[in-house]
C-alpha positions as CSV (number, residue, x, y, z in Angstrom):
1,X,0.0,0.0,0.0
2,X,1.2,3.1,-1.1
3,X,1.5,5.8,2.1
4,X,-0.1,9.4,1.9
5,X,1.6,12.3,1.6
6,X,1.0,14.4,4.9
7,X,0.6,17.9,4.5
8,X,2.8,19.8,6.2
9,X,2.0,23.3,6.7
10,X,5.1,25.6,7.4
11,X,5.0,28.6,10.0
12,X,6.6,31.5,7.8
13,X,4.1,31.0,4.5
14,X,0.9,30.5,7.1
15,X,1.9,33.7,8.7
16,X,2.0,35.8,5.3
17,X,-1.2,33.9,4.8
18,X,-2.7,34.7,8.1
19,X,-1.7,38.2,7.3
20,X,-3.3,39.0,3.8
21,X,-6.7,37.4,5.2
22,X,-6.4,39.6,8.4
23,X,-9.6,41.7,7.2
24,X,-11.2,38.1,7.1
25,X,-10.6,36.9,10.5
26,X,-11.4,40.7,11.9
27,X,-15.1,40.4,10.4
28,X,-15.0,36.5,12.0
29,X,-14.1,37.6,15.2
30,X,-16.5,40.5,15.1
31,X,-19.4,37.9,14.3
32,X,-18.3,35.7,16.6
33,X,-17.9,38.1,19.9
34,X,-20.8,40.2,20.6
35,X,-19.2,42.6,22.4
36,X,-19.7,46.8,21.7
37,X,-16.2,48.2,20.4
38,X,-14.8,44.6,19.2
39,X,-14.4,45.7,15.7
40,X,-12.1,48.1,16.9
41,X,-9.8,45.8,18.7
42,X,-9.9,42.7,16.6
43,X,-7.4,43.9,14.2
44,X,-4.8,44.7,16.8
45,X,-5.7,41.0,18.6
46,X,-5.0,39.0,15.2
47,X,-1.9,41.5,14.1
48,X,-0.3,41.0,18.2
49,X,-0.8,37.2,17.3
50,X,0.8,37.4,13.5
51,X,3.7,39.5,14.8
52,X,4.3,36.9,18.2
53,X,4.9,34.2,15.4
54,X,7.1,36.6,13.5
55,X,9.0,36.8,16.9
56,X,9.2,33.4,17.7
57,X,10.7,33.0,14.3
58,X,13.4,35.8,14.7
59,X,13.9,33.7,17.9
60,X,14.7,30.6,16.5
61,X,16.7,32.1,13.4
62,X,17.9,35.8,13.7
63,X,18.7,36.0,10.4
64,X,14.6,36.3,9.6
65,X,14.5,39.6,11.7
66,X,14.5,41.5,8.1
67,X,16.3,44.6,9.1
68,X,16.2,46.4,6.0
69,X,12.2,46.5,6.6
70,X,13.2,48.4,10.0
71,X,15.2,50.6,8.5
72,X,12.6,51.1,5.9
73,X,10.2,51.7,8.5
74,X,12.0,54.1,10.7
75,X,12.9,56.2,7.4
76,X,9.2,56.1,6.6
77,X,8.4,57.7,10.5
78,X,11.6,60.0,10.1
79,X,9.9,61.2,6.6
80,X,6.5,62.4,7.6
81,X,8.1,63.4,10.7
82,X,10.0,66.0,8.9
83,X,7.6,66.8,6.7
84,X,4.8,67.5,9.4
85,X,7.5,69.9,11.0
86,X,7.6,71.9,8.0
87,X,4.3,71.7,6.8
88,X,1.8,72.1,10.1
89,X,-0.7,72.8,7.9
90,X,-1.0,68.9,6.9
91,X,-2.3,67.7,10.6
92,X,-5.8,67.2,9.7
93,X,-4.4,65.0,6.7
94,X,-2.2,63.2,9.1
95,X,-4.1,63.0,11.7
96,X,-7.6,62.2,9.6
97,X,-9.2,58.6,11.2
98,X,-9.9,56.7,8.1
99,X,-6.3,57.6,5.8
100,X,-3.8,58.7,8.6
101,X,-0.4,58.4,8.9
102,X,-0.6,56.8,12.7
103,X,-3.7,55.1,12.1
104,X,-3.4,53.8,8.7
105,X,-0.4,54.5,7.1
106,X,2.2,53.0,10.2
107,X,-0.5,50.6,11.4
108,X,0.9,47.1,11.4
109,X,-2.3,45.6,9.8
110,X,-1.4,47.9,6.1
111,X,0.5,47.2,3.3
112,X,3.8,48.4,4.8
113,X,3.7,45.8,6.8
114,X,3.3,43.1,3.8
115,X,6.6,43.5,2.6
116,X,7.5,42.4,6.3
117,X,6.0,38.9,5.7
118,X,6.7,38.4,2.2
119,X,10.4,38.8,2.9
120,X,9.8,36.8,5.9
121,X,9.1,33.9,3.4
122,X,11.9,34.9,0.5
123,X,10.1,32.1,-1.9
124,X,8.8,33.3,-5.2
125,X,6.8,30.4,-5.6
126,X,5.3,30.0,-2.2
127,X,5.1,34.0,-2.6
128,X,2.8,33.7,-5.4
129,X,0.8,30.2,-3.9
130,X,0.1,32.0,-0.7
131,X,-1.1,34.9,-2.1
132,X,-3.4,33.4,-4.2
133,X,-4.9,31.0,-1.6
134,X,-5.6,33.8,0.6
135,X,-7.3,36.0,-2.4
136,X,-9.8,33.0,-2.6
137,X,-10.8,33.8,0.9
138,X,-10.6,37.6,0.5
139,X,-12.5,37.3,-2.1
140,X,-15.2,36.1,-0.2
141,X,-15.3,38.4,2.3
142,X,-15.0,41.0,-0.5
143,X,-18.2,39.4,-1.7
144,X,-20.1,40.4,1.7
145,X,-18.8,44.3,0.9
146,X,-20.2,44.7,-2.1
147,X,-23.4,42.7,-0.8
148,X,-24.2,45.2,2.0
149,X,-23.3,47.6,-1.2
150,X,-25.8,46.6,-2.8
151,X,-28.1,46.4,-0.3
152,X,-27.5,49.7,1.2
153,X,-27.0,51.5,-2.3
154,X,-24.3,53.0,-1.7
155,X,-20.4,52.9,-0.3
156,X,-19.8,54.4,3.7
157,X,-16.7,56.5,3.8
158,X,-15.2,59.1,5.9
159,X,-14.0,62.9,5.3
160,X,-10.6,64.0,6.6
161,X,-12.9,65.9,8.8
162,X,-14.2,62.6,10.4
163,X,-17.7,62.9,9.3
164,X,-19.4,60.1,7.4
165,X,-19.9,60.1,3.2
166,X,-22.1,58.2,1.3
167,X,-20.2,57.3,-2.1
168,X,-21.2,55.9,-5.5
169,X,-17.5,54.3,-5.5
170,X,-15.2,52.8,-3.1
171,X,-11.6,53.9,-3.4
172,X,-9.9,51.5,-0.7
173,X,-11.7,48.1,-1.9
174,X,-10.5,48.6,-5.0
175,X,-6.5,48.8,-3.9
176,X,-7.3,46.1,-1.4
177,X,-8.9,43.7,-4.2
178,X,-5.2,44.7,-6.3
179,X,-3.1,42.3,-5.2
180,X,-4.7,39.3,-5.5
181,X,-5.9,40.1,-8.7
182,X,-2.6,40.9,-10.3
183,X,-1.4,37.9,-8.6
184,X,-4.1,35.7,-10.3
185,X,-3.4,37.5,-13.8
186,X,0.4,37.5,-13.7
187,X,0.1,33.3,-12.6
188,X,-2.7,33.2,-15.5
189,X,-0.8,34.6,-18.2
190,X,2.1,32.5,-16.9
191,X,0.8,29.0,-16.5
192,X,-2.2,29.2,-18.4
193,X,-4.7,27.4,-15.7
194,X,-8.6,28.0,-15.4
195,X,-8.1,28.7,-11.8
196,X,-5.9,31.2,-12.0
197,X,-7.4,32.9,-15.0
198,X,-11.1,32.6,-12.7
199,X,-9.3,34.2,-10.0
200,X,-8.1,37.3,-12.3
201,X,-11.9,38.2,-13.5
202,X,-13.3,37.5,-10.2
203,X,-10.5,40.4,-8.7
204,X,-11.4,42.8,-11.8
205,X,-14.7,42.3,-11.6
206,X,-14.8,43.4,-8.1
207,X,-12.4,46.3,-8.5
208,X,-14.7,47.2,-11.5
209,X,-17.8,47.1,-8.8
210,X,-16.4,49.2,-6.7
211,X,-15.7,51.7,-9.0
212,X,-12.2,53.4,-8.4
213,X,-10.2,54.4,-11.6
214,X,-6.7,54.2,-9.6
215,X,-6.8,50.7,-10.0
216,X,-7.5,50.1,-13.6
217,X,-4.2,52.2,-13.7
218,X,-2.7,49.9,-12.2
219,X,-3.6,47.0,-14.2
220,X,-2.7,48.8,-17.4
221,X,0.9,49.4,-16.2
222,X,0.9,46.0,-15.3
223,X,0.5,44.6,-18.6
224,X,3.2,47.3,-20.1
225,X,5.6,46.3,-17.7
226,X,4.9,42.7,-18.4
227,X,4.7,43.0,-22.1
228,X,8.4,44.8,-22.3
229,X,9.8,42.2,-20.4
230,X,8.3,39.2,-22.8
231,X,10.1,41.1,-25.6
232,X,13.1,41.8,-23.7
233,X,13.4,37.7,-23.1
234,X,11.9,36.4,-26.7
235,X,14.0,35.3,-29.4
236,X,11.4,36.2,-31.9
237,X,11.0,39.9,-30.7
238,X,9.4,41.2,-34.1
239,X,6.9,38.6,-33.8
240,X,5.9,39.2,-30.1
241,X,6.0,43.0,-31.6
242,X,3.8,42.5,-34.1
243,X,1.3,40.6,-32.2
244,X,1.2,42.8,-29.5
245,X,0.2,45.8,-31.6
246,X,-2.5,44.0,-33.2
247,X,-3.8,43.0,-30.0
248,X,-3.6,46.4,-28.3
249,X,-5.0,48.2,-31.7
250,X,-8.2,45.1,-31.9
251,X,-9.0,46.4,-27.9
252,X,-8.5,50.0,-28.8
253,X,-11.4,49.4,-31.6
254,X,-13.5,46.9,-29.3
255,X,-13.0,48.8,-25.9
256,X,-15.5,51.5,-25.9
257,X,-18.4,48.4,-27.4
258,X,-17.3,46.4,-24.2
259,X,-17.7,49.3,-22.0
260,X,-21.0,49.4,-23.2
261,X,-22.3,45.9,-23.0
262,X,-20.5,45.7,-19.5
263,X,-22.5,48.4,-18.0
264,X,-25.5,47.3,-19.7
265,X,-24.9,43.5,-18.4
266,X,-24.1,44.8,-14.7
267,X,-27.4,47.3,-14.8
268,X,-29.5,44.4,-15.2
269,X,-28.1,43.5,-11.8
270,X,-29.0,47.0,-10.6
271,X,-25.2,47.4,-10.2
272,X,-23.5,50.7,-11.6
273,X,-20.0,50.7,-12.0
274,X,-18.7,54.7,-11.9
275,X,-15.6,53.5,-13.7
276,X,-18.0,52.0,-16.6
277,X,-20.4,55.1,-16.2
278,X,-17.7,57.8,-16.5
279,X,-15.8,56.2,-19.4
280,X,-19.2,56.0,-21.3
281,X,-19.9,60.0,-20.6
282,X,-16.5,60.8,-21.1
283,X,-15.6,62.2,-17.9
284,X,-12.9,59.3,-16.8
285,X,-10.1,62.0,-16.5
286,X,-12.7,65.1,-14.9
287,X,-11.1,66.0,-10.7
288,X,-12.9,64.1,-8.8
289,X,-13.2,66.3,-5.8
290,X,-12.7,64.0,-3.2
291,X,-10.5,67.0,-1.1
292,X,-14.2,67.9,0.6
């Protein structure tokens, strides 16, 4: 009889894991504990945990410590230190409760902190495996956002006055959604699987829901970047050339019909996209006006 393979689960790709779905286990915990105020201090109890495994880690081998990220870090504080010393005039942009610099920005649950536990696992395959096993979770609870969206009719977001704004778009869902959707594409275009090429549209699609241009941005320097370097590494460059302006000139034709049907297709969901609805009126590039 042949044995079974045991799964083995190491520490250092669980904790990046653990990481990414941090917004996850936040909403679980919420759910789970009916206590008034325990959506504040979940996130710190699931980061305190995450960053006593880091340390048990750097206790075991000191080498993991990362201390480039410190240094990173520190130069980060050191920066907007500076800058808030010349420039008082920023404090209710630093200080603001939804986009700080203490309270988002440095927090240990944001992106800065990513780089943390993605060198903490210094595999680009396991990298790239992790990430995408955590964006099918995220994706769920992404899913329940854009379901009280719907329901509601509208995105809840904060001024850098503190007060409360009802929005047509989301900005932060759509960054948030970013990663694990350019992971999915990039392993996609790669490795040509279903899965992967599932997980890509499922991430657009809900950037696209939410609205944000930023994004979209994004995903177009993306492909540039990823383009240059397929012709920088193929043999046959004025084939790849040729084929690539062909394909970008058939989507610059097709594009704007796309848009169309798109928005049509998502507005017999009663969902309205402002990226699709402000490309179609010709406003994509108008200010926003998001200062007020």
């Amino acid at each position: 009889m042949q044995r079974r393979k045991s799964i083995r689960i190491k520490p250092r790709p669980l904790l990046l894991f653990l990481y990414l779905c941090e917004p996850f286990t936040t909403m679980v915990i919420t759910r789970l504990v009916p206590m008034s105020g325990i959506s504040k201090f979940a996130p710190y109890f699931t980061i305190s945990v995450l960053m006593m495994g880091y340390l048990s880690i750097c206790a075991i081998r000191r080498r993991l410590l990362i201390p480039e990220f410190w240094v990173l870090y520190i130069v980060i504080i050191m920066f907007f230190s500076l800058t808030y010393l010349i420039h008082p005039e920023y404090e209710p942009w630093y200080m603001r409760p939804d986009f700080g610099v203490w309270n988002y920005v440095l927090r240990p649950d944001n992106g800065l902190f990513l780089y943390l536990f993605i060198r903490l696992v210094d595999d680009p395959k396991k990298i790239k495996s992790t990430i995408k096993y955590s964006g099918w979770v995220m994706y769920v609870y992404f899913g329940l956002r854009i379901f009280s969206f719907l329901r509601r009719g509208y995105w809840i977001d904060v001024s850098n006055t503190g007060f409360e704004r009802h929005m047509s778009y989301n900005l932060s869902l759509g960054y948030d959604v970013l990663l694990f959707a350019l992971a999915f594409l990039y392993c996609a275009l790669e490795d040509k699987k279903k899965s992967d090429l599932i997980g890509a549209v499922t991430g657009i699609a809900i950037i696209l829901i939410a609205g944000s241009r930023g994004p979209f941005l994004d995903i177009a320097i993306f492909f540039i970047i990823y383009i240059l370097i397929k012709i920088v590494d193929n043999r046959n460059r004025a084939k790849y050339i040729a084929g690539t302006v062909i394909a970008f000139l058939l989507l610059w034709v097709l594009f704007p019909y796309l848009v169309v049907l798109l928005s049509s297709f998502l507005e017999g969901f009663n969902i309205k996209s402002r990226f699709l609805t402000t490309f179609i009126n010709g406003s994509l590039t108008d200010d926003n006006q998001r200062i007020s």
